[in-house]
C-alpha positions in Angstrom: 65.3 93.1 80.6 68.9 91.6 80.7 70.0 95.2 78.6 68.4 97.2 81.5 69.5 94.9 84.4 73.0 95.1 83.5 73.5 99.1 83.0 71.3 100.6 85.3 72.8 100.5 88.6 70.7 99.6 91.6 68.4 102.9 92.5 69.5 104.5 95.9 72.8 103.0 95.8 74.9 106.2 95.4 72.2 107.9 97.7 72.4 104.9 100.8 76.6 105.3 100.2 76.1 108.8 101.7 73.9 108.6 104.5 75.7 105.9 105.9 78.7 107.6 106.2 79.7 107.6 109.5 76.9 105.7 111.0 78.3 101.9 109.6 79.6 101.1 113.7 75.5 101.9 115.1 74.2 100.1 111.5 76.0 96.7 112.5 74.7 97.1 116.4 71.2 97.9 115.5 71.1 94.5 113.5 73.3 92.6 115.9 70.6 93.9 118.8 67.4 93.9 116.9 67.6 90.1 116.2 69.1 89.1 119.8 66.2 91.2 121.1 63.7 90.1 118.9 64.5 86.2 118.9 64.4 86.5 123.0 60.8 87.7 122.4 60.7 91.1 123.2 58.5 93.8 120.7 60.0 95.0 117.8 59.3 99.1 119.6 60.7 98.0 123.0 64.1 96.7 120.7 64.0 99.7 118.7 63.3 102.2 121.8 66.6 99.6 123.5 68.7 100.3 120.8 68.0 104.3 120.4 69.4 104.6 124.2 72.7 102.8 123.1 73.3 104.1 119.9 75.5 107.7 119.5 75.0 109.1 116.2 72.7 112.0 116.4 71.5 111.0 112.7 71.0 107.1 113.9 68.8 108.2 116.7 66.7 110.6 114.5 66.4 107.8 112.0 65.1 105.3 115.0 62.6 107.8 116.2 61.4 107.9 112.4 61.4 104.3 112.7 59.8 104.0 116.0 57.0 106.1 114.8 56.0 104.2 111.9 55.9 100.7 113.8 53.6 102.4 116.5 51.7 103.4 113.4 51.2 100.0 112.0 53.7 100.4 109.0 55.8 97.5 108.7 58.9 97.0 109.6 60.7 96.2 106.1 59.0 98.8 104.9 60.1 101.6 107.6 64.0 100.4 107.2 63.1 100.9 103.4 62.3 104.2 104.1 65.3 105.0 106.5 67.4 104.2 103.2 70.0 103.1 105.3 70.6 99.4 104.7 71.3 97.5 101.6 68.1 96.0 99.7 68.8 92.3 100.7 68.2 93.1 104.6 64.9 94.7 103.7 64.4 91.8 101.6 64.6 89.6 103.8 62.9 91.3 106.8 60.1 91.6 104.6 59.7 87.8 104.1 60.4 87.2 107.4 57.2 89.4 108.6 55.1 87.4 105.3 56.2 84.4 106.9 55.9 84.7 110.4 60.4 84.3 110.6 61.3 87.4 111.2 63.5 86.6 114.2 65.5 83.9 112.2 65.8 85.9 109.2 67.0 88.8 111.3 69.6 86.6 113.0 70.8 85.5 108.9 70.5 89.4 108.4 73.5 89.1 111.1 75.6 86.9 110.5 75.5 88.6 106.9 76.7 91.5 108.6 79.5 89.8 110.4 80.8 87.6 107.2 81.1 91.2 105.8 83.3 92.5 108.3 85.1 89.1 108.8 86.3 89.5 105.0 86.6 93.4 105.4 88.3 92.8 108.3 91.1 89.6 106.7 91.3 92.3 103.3 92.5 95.1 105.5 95.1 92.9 107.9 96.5 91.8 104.8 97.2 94.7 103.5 98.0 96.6 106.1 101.9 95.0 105.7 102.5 96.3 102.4 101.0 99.5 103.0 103.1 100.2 106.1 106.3 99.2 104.6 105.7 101.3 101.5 104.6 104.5 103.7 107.5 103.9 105.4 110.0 104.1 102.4 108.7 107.2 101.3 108.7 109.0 104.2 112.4 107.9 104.9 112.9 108.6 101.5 111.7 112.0 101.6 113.6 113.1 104.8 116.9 111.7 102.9 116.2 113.6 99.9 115.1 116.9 102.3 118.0 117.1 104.6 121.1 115.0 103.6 121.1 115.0 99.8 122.3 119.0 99.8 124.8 118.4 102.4 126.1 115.7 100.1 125.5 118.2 96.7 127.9 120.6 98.8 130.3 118.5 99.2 130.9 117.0 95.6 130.2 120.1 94.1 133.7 121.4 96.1 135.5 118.6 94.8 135.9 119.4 91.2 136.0 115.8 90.1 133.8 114.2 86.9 131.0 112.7 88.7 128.9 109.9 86.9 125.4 110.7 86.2 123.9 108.9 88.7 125.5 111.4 91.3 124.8 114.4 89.3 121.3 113.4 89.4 121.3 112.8 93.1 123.0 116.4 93.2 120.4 118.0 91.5 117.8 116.3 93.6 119.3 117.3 96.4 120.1 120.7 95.5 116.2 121.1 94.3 115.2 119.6 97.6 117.2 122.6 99.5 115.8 125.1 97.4 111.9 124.2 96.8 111.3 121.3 99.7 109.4 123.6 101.8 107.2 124.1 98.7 107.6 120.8 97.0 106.9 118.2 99.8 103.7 119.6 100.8 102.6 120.1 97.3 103.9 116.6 96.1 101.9 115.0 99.6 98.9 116.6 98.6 98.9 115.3 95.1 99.6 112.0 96.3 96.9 112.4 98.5 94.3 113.5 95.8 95.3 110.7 93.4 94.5 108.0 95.9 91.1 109.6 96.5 90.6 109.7 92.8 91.6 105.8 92.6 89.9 104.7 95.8 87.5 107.8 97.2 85.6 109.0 94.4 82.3 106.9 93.2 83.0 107.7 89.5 86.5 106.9 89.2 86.9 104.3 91.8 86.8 101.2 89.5 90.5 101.8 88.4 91.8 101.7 91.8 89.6 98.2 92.2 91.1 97.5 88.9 94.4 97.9 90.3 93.9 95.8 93.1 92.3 92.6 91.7 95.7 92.9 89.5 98.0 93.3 92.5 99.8 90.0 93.0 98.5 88.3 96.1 96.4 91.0 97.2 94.0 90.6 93.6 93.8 86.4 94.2 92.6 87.4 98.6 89.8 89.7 96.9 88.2 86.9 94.4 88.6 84.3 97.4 87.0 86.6 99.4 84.0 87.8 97.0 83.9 84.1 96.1 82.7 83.0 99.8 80.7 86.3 100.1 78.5 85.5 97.0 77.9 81.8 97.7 77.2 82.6 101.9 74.7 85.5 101.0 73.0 83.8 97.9 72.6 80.8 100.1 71.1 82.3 102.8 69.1 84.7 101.0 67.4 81.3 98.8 67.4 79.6 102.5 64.9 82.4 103.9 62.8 82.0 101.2 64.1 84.6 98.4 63.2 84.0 94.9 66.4 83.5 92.5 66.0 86.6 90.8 65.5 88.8 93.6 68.6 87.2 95.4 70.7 87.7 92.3 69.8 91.7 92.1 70.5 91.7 96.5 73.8 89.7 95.8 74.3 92.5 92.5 73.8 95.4 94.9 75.8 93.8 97.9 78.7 93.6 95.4 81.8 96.3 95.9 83.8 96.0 92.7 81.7 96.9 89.4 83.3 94.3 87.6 81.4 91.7 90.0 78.4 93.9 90.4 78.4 93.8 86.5 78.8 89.8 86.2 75.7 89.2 89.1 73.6 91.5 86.9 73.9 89.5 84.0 73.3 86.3 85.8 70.1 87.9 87.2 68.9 88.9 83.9 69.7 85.6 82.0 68.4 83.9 85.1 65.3 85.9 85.0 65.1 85.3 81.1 64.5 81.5 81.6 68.2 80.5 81.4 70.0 77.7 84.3 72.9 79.0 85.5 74.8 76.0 83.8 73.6 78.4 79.8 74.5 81.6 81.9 77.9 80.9 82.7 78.7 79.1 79.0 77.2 82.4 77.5 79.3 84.6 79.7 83.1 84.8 78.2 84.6 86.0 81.5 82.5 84.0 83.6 85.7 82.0 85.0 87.7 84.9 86.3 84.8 85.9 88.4 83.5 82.0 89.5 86.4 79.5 89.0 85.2 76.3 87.2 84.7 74.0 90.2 82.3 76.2 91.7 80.4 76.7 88.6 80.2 73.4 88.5 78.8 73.0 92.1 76.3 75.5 91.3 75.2 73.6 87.8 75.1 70.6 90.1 72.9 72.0 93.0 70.3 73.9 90.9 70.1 70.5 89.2 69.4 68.4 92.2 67.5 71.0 94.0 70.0 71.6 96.8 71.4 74.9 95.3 71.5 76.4 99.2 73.3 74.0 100.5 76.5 73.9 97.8 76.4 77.3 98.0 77.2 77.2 101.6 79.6 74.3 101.3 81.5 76.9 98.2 81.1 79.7 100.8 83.3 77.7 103.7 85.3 76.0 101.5 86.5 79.6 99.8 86.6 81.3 103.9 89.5 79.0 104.5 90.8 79.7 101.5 90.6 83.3 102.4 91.9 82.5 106.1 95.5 81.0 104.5 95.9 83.6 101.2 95.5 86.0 104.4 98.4 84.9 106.0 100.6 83.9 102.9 99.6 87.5 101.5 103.0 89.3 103.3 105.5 86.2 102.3 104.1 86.7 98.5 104.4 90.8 98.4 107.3 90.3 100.9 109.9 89.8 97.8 108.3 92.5 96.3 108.9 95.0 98.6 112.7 94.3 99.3 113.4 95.1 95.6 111.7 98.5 95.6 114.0 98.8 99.3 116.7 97.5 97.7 116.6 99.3 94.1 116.6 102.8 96.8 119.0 101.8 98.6 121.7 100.5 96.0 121.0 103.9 94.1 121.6 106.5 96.8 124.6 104.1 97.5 126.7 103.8 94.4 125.7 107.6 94.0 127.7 108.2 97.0 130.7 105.9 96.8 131.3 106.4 93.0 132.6 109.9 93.5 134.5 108.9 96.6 136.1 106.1 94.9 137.0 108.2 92.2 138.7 110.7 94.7 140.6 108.3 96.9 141.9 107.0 93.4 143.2 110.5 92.1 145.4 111.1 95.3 146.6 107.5 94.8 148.1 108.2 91.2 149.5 111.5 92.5 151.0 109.8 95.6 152.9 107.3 93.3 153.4 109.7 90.6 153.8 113.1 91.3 155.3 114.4 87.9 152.4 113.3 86.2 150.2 115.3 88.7 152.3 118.4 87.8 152.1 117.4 84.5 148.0 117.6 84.4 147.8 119.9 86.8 149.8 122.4 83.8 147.5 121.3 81.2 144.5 122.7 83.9 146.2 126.0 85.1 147.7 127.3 81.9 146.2 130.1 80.8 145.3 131.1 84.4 148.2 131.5 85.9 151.0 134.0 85.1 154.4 133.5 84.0 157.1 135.3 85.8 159.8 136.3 83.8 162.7 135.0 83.6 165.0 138.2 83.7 165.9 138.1 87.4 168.4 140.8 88.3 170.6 138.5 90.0 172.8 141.5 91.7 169.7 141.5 93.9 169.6 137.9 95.1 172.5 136.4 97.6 175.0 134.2 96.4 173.8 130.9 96.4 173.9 127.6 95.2 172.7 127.8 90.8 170.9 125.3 88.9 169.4 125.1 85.5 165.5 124.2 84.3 165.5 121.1 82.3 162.9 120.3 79.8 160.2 118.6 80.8 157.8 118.0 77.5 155.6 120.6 78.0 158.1 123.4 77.4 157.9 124.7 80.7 158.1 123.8 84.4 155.5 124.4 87.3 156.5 126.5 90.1 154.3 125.6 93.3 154.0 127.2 97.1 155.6 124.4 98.6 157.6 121.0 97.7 154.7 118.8 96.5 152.7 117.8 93.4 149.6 118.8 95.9 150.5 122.9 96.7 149.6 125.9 94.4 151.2 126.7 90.9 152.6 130.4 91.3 154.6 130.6 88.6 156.6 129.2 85.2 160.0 128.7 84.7 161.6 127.5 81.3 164.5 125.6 80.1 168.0 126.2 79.6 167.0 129.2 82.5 169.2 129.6 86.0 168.3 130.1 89.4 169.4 130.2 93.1 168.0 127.8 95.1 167.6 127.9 98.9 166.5 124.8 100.1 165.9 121.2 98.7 163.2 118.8 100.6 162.1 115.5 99.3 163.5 116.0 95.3 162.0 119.3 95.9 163.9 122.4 95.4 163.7 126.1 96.5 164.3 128.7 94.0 164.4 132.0 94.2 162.1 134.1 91.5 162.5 137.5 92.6 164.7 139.4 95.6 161.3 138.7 97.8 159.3 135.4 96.5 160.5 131.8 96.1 158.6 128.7 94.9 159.8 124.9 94.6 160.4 122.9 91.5 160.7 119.1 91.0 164.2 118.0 91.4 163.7 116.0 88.1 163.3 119.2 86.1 166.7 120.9 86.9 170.3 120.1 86.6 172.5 121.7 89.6 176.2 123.0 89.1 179.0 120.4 90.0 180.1 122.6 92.8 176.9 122.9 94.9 177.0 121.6 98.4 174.8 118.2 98.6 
């Protein structure tokens, strides 16, 4: 029995899953009203025809004129909402006993308050989270629109600055550059996959035990959840045993109430040791895991109750005590992911940064070194342009030039001295000159002088590379 209890899921579970979606908002107000109406004393077919004329899914009223029908028919009530499959087996449960017993109007009012614990701890699950979630949304999408619309700007620009960029920029380049070509393409497609994932961790019936499995991990978020199931199990056992619910029976309701398998897979093996003679106190020794599910304390409440006979009433105590527990992890749950959060901001933030500044640092540096030295700019800007740029010969026909001022190339250790577009390391390289060679010059500005190459075209030369003639005018 325990072998069957614990793999066989509860029938109509996967089947009620369906047919309530979409109809959970007219599900909690036909149980709120049904028990208001039916503990003021009006019949269960004047509730039910009451509630029809509120409710506003087309389904929900189909299912109440079902369920209208078979009351004026004499079937019973537990055994029409049975039939509706609509509600989870503990509420037919206990409407059931309620009719048997002649309490149908209390058990309907446990029925909701059952119903309002479950949202109440939906509701704390989903406040908590909704924080983290927002923040995390929120990165991506910024993220996204940097990558889209700023990151190729920026790949234009270093890619124009011909400088050795570390690889933390040439990887922000090549996102960027990807991100111009293919974003149109790539951010849709990338959304959608993201989108299917989370449906495959959190959507689908089959798979959604690894996104559960993800969240009972998730710092803060996984210790809310246990609190939370903690108070649900002890509040609905309790009340279930309270109306009248064999052990057994309220074990498999609790089972089928439960969300995450691992839970629903721990309350099926306490209903089949339970219903194989065992106390709870041999059920929870024999369970290795029993712990991480029940923490000690309240195992030991439960041992304690089932021994004195007051199991109902520590259950309820466990179930308030764990609600405030809930109620505080709650509102601790943002200062405990909060930390986590600013490092995934900050670890984005840092890296986009020093991919930008590196290069720009590197830049400001280089004009530095040829501001302060601009011989050793010519000097590597030689070693660059050397087999580019061609050399003008030397063999000027100097009956074509004016008379002017003479002064010879001097070595400079490279065999050879630059001839730029204007007097400074920064302007072009047009030409070579070499040493021991002689030239007019026109013009001197800053150590720079003007030579003249041909009858038509001059260039400058570094006043350190040349030696003038005694006799030229200062």
């Amino acid at each position: 029995m325990l072998k069957t209890l614990t793999n066989n899921p509860p029938p109509r579970s996967h089947y009620r899953v369906v047919t309530r979606i979409g109809m959970r908002a007219d599900i909690d107000y036909f149980i709120e009203n049904l028990a208001m109406m039916v503990v003021s004393g009006l019949g269960i077919s004047s509730a039910l025809e009451s509630i029809k004329t509120e409710v506003r899914s087309r389904r929900m009223k189909r299912a109440l004129t079902q369920l209208i029908a078979d009351v004026e028919d004499g079937v019973p009530l537990a055994i029409g909402l049975e039939k509706l499959n609509l509600f989870p087996s503990h509420v037919t449960s206990l409407v059931r006993i309620g009719e048997a017993s002649g309490k149908l109007s209390q058990n309907l009012k446990v029925v909701a308050r059952q119903q309002e614990k479950d949202r109440m701890f939906q509701s704390k699950i989903k406040s908590a989270m909704m924080y983290p979630v927002f923040v995390l949304v929120l990165t991506l999408v910024v993220g996204i629109g940097i990558a889209w619309f700023i990151l190729p700007k920026l790949a234009t620009v270093f890619s124009q600055l011909h400088l050795k960029l570390p690889l933390i920029t040439k990887v922000l380049i090549a996102t960027g550059i990807f991100f111009n070509e293919s974003g149109a393409v790539a951010v849709p497609f990338g959304l959608a996959v993201l989108a299917i994932v989370l449906y495959i961790l959190f959507g689908f019936s089959k798979t959604r035990w690894i996104g559960q499995g993800i969240v009972l991990h998730t710092p803060g978020a996984g210790a809310l959840i246990k609190e939370s199931e903690v108070a649900r199990f002890g509040y609905l056992l309790s009340s279930l045993l309270e109306a009248g619910l064999p052990v057994v029976p309220a074990l498999t309701a609790v089972r089928d109430a439960a969300d995450f398998p691992s839970y629903r897979k721990f309350y099926a093996y306490l209903c089949g040791s339970v219903a194989d003679g065992n106390s709870f106190q041999k059920s929870f020794v024999a369970y290795p895991m029993s712990r991480a599910y029940l923490p000690i304390p309240v195992q030991q409440l439960i041992v304690s109750g089932e021994q004195s006979g007051t199991l109902p009433q520590v259950l309820q105590k466990v179930s308030d005590q764990y609600e405030e527990k809930t109620d505080t992890t709650a509102k601790n749950l943002s200062v405990i992911l909060e930390p986590i959060l600013l490092v995934i901001v900050w670890l984005g933030v840092v890296m986009v940064a020093l991919a930008v500044i590196l290069p720009i640092y590197s830049l400001v540096g280089g004009l530095g070194n040829q501001i302060d030295n601009p011989s050793s700019s010519a000097v590597a800007s030689t070693e660059q342009d050397q087999e580019t740029i061609p050399v003008v010969e030397s063999s000027i026909a100097s009956s074509t030039l004016p008379i002017l001022p003479q002064l010879t190339i001097l070595g400079s250790g490279l065999g050879y001295v630059n001839v730029r577009s204007g007097a400074s390391a920064a302007a072009d390289v047009i030409s070579k000159v070499y040493p021991d060679e002689m030239y007019s010059y026109k013009d001197q500005s800053d150590g720079w002088y003007e030579i003249a190459l041909t009858a038509t075209s001059t260039g400058w030369v570094y006043g350190k590379y040349v030696s003038r003639e005694e006799n030229d005018i200062q």
